[in-house]
C-alpha positions in Angstrom: -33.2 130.2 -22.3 -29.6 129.4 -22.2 -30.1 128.9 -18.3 -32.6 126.0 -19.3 -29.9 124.7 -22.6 -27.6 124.4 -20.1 -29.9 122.3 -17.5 -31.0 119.9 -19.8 -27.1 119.6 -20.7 -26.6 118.9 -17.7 -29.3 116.5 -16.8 -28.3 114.7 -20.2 -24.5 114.0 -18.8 -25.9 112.8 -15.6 -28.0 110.0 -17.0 -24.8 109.1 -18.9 -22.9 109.1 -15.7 -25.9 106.9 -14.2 -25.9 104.5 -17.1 -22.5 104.4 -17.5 -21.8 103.1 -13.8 -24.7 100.9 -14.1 -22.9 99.0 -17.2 -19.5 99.3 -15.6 -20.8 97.6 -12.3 -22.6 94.4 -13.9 -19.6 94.0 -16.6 -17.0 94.4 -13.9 -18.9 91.7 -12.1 -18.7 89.5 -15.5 -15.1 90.4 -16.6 -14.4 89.2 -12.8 -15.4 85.8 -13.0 -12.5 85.5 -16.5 -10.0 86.7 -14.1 -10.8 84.4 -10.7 -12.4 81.4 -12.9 -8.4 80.3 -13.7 -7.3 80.0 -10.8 -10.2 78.6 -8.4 -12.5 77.2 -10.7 -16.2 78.3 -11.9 -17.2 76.5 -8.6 -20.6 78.1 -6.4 -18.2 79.6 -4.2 -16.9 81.3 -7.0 -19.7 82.8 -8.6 -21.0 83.3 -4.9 -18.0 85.4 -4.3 -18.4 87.7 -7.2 -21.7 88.5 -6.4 -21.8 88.9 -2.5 -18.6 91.1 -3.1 -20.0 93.3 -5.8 -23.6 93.6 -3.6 -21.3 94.0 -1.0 -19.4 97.3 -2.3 -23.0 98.6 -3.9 -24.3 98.8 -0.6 -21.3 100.6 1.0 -21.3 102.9 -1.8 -25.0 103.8 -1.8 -24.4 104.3 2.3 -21.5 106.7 1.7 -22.6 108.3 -1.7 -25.4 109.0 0.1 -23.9 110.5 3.3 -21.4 112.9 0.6 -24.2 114.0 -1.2 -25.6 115.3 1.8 -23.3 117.2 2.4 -22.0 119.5 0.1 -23.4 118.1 -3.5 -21.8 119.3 -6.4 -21.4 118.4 -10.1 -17.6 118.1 -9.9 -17.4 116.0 -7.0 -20.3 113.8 -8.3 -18.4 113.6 -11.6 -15.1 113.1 -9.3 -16.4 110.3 -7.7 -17.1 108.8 -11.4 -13.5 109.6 -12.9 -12.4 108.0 -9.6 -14.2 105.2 -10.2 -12.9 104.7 -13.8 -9.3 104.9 -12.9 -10.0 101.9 -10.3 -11.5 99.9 -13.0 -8.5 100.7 -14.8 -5.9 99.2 -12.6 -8.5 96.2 -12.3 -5.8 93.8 -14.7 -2.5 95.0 -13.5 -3.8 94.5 -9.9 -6.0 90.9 -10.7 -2.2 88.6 -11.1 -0.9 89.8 -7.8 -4.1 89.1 -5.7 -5.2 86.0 -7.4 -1.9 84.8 -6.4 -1.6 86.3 -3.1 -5.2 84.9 -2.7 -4.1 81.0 -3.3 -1.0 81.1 -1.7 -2.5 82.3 1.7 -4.1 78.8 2.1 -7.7 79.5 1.7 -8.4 76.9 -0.7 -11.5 77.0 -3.3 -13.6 78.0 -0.3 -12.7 81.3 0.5 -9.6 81.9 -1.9 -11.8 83.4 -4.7 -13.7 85.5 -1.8 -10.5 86.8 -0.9 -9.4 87.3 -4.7 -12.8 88.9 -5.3 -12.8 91.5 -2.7 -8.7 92.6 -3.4 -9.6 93.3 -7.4 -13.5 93.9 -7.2 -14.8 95.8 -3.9 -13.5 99.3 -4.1 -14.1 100.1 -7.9 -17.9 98.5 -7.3 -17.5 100.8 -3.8 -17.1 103.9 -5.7 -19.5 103.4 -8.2 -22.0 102.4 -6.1 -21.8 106.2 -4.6 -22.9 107.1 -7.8 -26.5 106.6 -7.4 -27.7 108.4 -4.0 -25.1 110.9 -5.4 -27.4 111.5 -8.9 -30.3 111.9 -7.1 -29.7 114.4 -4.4 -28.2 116.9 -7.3 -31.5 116.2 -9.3 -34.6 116.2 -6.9 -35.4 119.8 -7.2 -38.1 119.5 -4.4 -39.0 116.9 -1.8 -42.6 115.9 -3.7 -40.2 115.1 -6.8 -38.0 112.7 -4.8 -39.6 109.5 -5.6 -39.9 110.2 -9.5 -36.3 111.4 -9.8 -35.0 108.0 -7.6 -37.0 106.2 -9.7 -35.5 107.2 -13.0 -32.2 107.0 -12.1 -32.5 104.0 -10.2 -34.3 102.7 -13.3 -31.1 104.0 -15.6 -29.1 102.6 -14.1 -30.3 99.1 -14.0 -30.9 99.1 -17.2 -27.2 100.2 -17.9 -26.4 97.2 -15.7 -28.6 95.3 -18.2 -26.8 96.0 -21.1 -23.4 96.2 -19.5 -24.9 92.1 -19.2 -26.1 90.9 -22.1 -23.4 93.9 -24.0 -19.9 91.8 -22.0 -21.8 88.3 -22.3 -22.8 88.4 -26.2 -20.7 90.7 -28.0 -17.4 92.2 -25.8 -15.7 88.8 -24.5 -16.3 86.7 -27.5 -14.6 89.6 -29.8 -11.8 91.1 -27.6 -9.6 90.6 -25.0 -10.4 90.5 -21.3 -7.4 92.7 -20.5 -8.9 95.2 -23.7 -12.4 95.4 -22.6 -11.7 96.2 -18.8 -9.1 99.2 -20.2 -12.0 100.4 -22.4 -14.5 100.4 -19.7 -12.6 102.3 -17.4 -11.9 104.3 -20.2 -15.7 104.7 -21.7 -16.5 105.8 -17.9 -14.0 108.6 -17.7 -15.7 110.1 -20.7 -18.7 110.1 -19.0 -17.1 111.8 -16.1 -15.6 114.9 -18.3 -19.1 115.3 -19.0 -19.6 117.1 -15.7 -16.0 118.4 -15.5 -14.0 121.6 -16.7 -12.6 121.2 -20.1 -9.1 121.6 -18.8 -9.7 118.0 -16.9 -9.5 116.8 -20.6 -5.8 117.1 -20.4 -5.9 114.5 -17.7 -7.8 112.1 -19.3 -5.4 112.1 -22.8 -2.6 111.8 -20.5 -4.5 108.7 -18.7 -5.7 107.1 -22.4 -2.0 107.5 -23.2 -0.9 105.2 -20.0 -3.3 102.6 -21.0 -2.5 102.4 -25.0 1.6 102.3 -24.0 0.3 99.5 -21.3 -1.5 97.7 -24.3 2.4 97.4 -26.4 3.6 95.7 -22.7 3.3 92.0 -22.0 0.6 92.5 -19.2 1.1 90.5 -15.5 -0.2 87.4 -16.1 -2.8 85.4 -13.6 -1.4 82.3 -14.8 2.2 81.2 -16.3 3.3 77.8 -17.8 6.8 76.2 -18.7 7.0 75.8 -22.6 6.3 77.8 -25.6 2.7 79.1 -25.6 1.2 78.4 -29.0 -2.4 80.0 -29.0 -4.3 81.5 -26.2 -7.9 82.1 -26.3 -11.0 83.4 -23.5 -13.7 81.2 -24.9 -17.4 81.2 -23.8 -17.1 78.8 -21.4 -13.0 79.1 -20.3 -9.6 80.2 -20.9 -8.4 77.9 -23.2 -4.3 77.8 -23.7 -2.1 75.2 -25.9 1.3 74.8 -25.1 4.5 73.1 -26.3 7.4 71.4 -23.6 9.4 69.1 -26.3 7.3 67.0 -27.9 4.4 66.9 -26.2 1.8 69.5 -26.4 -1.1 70.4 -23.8 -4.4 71.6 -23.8 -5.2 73.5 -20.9 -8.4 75.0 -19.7 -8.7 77.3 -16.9 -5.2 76.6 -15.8 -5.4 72.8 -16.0 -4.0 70.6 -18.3 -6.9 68.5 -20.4 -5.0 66.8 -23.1 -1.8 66.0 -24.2 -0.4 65.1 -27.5 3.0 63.8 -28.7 3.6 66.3 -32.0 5.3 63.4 -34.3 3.0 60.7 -32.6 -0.5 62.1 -32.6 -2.4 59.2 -31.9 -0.4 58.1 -28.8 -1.7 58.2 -25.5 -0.1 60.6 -23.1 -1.7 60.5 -19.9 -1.9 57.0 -18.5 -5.8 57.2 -17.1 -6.6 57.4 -20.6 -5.6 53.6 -22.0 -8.6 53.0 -19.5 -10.5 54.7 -22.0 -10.6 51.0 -24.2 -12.3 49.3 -21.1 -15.5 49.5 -22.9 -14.1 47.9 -25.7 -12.2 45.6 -24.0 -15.4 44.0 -22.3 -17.6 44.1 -25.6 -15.3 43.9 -28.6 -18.2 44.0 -30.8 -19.0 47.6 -30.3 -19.8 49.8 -33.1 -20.9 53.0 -31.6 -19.0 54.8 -29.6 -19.8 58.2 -27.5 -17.3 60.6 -26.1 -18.5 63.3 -24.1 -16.2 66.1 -23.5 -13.8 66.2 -26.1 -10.5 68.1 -25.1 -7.7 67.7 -27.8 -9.6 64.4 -28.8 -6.6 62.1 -27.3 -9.6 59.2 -26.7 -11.5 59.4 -30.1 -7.9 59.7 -32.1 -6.5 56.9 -30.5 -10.0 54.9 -31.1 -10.2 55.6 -34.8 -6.8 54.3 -35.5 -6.9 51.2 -33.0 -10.6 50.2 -33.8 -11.3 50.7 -37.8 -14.8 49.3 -37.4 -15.8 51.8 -35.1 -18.0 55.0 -35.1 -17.5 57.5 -32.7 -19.4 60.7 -31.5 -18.4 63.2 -29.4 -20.3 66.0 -27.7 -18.0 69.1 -26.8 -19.7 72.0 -25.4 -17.1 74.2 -26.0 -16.6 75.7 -30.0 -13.8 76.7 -29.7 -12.0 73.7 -27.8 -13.4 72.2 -31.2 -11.8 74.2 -33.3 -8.3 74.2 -31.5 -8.5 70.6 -31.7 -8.8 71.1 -35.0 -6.0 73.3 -35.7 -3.3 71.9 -33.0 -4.6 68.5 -31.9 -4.6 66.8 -35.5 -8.0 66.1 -35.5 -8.9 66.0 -39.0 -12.3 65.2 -40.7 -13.4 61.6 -40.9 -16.3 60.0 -42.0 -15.9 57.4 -38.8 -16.2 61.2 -36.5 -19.1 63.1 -35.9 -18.6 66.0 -33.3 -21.5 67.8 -31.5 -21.0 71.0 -30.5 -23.6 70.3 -27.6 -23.3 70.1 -23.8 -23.1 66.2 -23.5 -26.7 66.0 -21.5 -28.5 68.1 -23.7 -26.9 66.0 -26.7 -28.1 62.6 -25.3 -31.4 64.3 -24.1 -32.2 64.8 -27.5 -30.7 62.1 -29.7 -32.7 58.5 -29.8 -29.3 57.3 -31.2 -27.9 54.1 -28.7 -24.1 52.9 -27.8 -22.3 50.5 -27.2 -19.5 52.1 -25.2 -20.2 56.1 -23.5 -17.1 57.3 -22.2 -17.4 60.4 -19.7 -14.5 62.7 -19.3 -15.9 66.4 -19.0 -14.6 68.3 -16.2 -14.8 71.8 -15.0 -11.5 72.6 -13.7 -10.6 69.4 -11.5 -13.9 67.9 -11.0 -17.3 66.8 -13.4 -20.0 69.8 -13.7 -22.7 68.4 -11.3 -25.2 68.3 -14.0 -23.4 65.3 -15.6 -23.3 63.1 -12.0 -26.6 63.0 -10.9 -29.3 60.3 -10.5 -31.0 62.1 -13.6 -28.2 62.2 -15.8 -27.4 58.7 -15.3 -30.6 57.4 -15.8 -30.2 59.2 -19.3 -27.0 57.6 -20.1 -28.4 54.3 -19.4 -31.3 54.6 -21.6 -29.0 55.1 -24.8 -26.8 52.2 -24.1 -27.2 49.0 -26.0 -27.5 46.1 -23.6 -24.5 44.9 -23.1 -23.3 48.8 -23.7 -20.2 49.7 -21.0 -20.3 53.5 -19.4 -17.1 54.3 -18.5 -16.6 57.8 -16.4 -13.1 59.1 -15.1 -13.5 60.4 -12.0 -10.8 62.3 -9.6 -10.3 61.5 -5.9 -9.6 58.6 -4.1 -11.5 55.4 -2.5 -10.7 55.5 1.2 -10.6 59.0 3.3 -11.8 62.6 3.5 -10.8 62.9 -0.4 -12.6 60.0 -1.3 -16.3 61.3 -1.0 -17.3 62.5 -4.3 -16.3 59.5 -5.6 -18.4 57.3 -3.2 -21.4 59.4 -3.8 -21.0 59.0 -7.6 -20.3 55.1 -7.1 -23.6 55.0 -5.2 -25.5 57.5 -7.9 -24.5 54.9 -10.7 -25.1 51.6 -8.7 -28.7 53.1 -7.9 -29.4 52.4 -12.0 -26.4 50.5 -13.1 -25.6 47.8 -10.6 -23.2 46.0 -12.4 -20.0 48.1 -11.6 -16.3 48.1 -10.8 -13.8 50.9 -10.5 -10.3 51.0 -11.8 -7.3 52.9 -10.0 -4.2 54.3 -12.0 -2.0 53.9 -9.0 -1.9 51.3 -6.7 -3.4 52.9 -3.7 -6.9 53.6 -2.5 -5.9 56.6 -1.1 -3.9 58.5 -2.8 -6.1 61.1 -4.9 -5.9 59.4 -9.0 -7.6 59.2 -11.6 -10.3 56.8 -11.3 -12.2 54.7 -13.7 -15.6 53.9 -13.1 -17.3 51.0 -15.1 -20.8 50.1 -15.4 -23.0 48.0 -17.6 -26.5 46.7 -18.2 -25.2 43.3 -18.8 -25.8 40.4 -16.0 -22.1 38.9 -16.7 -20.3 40.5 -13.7 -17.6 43.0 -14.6 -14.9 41.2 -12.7 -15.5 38.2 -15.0 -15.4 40.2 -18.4 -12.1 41.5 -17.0 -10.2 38.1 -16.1 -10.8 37.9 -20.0 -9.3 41.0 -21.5 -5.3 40.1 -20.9 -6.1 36.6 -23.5 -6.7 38.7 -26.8 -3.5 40.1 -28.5 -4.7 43.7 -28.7 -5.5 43.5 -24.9 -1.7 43.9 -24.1 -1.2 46.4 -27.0 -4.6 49.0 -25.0 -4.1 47.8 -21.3 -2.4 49.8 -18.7 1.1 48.3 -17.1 0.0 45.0 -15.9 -3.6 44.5 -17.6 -6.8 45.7 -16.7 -7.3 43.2 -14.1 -4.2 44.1 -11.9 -6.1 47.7 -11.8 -9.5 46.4 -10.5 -10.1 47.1 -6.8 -11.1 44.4 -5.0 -11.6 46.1 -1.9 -15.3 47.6 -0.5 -16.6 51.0 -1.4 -18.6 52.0 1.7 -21.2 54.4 0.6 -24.1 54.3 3.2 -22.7 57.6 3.9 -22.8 58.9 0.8 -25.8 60.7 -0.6 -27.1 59.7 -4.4 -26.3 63.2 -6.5 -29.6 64.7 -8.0 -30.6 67.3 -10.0 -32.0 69.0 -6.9 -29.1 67.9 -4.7 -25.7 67.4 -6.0 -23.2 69.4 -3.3 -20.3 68.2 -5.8 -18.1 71.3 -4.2 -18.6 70.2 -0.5 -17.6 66.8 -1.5 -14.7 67.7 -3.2 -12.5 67.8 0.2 -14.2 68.5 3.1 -11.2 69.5 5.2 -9.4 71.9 3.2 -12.2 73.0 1.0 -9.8 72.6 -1.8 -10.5 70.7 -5.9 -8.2 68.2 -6.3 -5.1 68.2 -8.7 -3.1 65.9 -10.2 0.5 67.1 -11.1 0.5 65.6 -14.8 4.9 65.5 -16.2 3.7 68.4 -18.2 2.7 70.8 -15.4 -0.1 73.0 -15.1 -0.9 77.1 -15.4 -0.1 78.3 -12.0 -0.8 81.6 -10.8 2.4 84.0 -10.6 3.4 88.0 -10.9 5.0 89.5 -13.1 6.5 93.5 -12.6 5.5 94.1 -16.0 3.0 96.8 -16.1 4.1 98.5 -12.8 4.9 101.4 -14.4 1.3 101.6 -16.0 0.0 101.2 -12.4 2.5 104.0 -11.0 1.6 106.3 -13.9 -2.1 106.1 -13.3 -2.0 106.5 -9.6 -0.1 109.3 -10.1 -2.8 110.9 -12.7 -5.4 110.2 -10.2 -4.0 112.2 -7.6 -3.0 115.1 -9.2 -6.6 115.0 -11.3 -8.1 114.5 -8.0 -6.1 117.9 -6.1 -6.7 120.0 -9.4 -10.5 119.6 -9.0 -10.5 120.1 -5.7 -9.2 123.6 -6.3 -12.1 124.3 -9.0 -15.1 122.7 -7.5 -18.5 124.5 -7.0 -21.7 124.5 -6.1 -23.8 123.2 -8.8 -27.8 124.1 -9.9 -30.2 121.0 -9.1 -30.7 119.6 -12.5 -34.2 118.1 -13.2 -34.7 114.4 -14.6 -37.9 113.1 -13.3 
């Protein structure tokens, strides 16, 4: 009888160990894209990066775990390779600021940076738990005929500790704790799992390890990304990670390490970034608007300005993000007014279910330094142009340029909107087609040609008090946008990353006056990283000398 206790003990801790590798595998994979996201974007090549490198070290680790457990399979070692796998996990965010930045500055762009990124932070811990698996199920097939039942459960364990490791990090861990905090508690929760399988005396090892991590928790952690300034709030929302800081005056808005809005503190109406005053375009060629839509909302620089400028004006504004929202609220003065109304709604899925109409649509959402693909397309446009009035203006910012290799996604877009809206122009901020700017595209359902509206707007006194240096019209390229090239962006084809720069693979970005996150190191935390090392090594030669042979345990 207590032979039998004992067994089913044991089988117990080895479906933990399963499950608990399974969750730490498809979290790690999750908690990954917070830490690469920053620096490179959530571009394809991103999220293609974090999950070829996790397959990547699962397959290496079912190879190897597979080839160990052959070998010599015992409980200790299998619940080694599990501790071991728990310190790397561990070390996951004091090693992340040194290889993101290693990983940008070795000149790999937005290509291959985050594959680089991905595989320094990422591939060994997935390695090692990957081992995990083949491991479990050598030490628990009692006989050959039971093979395929025992794989089966545990195969089937673990996925569906990858499942809630998923849906667990997606709808409950990030949007209550810190990244930093729930990577330190996962490598944590699986070292329990591995003491399940271990002497007692290991225990000491693991206190001595949970101290390390809570003293690391009192440290200022490396940092993937620093700024200049004073940083006021800091915040990993669903969709980004959202900073505000303060140089002077002027405060910033940045998401994902680039800088989305400005705001002068004593002045919060005022325009910072010049592309912006573009923004009154729309109202500049139809002063009689009424409705206004922003979508994307940032710190709200574009509907502040227009509530103050325009009192006869409504304005909406689809933001996708809450808590962008809410920071607005708190830090951007953006205070309730009965002339706002703010969805919190991506801005297609806002305009594919409103039957409300415009007079002016301004588009300025961006992911990192370019427009999510969904809101460029033939589709998406088409959509836009059904809720305009008709002499409604659409006005999109768009980054690149007009002539060269950096000038492509902003062809294709030109074409996409010409194919529905024919009456177009596009507006540079600086005086050079090939420079990478900030771009204003303008398009309208209205006959009168754009170019005529414009050699209008410097006659009306609030024209020069809206306009950018010189008036609209000294802005208006005049020159020919080739686009025969140049695909038209669909729902089913939209390569906006390939057409970002096809020579160096890299998003473009525009040095504002008030910087941007860049990633950095920092030597804080070393002695976290020393101290767990350390731990790991002398755990790993002290259960070397206990190790023995351990009685098949049956789970099928």
């Amino acid at each position: 009888m207590p032979g039998r206790v004992s067994t089913r003990r044991s089988g117990l801790a080895l479906r933990l160990q399963v499950f608990s590798s399974g969750f730490a595998v498809m979290a790690l994979e999750l908690l990954g894209s917070r830490l690469v996201t920053p620096i490179f974007g959530s571009s394809i090549w991103t999220w293609g990066s974090l999950i070829g490198v996790v397959l990547a070290g699962l397959a290496a680790g079912y190879r190897f775990g597979g080839w160990m457990a052959d070998r010599s399979p015992t409980t200790r070692k299998f619940s080694m390779i599990v501790f071991i796998g728990g310190i790397l996990i561990l070390l996951v965010p004091f090693i992340a600021p040194y290889a993101l930045s290693f990983s940008q500055y070795a000149g790999l762009g937005d290509e291959y940076g985050p594959l680089l990124g991905t595989i320094l932070i990422l591939l060994l811990p997935t390695f090692v738990l990957g081992m995990t698996s083949p491991y479990a199920i050598k030490l628990a097939s009692q006989t050959l005929s039971s093979v395929g039942n025992v794989s089966g459960n545990l195969y089937s364990l673990s996925t569906i500790g990858s499942i809630a490791g998923t849906f667990g990090t997606v709808f409950v861990l990030i949007p209550l704790l810190d990244v930093r905090v729930i990577i330190l508690a996962l490598g944590l929760a699986v070292i329990g799992a591995s003491l399940l399988g271990l002497p007692r005396s290991s225990a000491v090892f693991a206190i001595l390890v949970l101290l390390v991590v809570s003293t690391s928790l009192t440290q200022a952690a490396p940092q993937v990304a620093l700024h200049n300034g004073s940083s006021i709030y800091e915040k990993q929302t669903p969709y980004s990670t959202l900073d505000v800081v303060d140089v002077g005056n002027v405060r910033t808005l940045f998401l994902n390490g680039i800088p989305q809005s400005s705001m002068e503190i004593n002045n919060p109406t005022h325009l910072v970034y010049d592309y912006t005053t573009f923004f009154n375009l729309g109202m500049q060629m139809h002063p009689n608007s009424t409705q206004v839509l922003f979508v994307g909302g940032g710190g709200f620089s574009g509907p502040k300005f227009f509530l103050s400028t325009y009192p006869h004006i409504h304005i909406d504004v689809a933001e996708v993000d809450p808590d962008v929202i809410d920071t607005a609220m708190k830090y951007f003065a953006v205070s309730p007014n009965p002339r706002l109304t703010i969805f919190n709604e991506d801005g297609r899925l806002y305009l594919s279910e409103t039957s409300k109409t415009y007079d002016v649509i301004i588009l300025d959402a961006y992911a990192k330094s370019y427009v999510p693909f969904h809101l460029l397309t033939h589709e998406f446009i088409k959509l836009v142009a059904s809720h305009l009035n008709p002499n409604g203006v659409v006005v999109s910012n768009l980054i690149g340029s007009l002539q060269g290799s950096t000038s492509n996604l902003v062809r294709a877009e030109y074409r996409t909107v010409n194919d529905i809206l024919n009456n177009s122009a596009v507006f540079e901020t600086i005086y050079s087609p090939s420079t990478v700017q900030n771009l204003l595209l303008a398009a309208t359902p209205s006959r009168t040609p754009i170019a005529d509206s414009i050699s209008r707007l410097n006659a009306s006194e609030l024209a020069s008090q809206v306009s950018p240096t010189g008036g609209f019209a000294q802005h208006l390229y005049q020159g020919t946008i080739r686009t025969d090239d140049m695909p038209v962006l669909t729902d089913n084809y939209a390569p906006v990353e390939s057409l970002i720069d096809p020579l160096t693979g890299s998003a473009y970005v525009i040095e504002q006056e008030y910087g941007r996150l860049t990633p950095t190191t920092s030597f804080l935390g070393t002695e976290s990283v020393g101290g767990l090392l350390l731990i790991g090594v002398a755990w790993f030669a002290y259960t070397l000398r206990v190790g023995k042979p351990f009685d098949q345990i049956g789970v099928g």
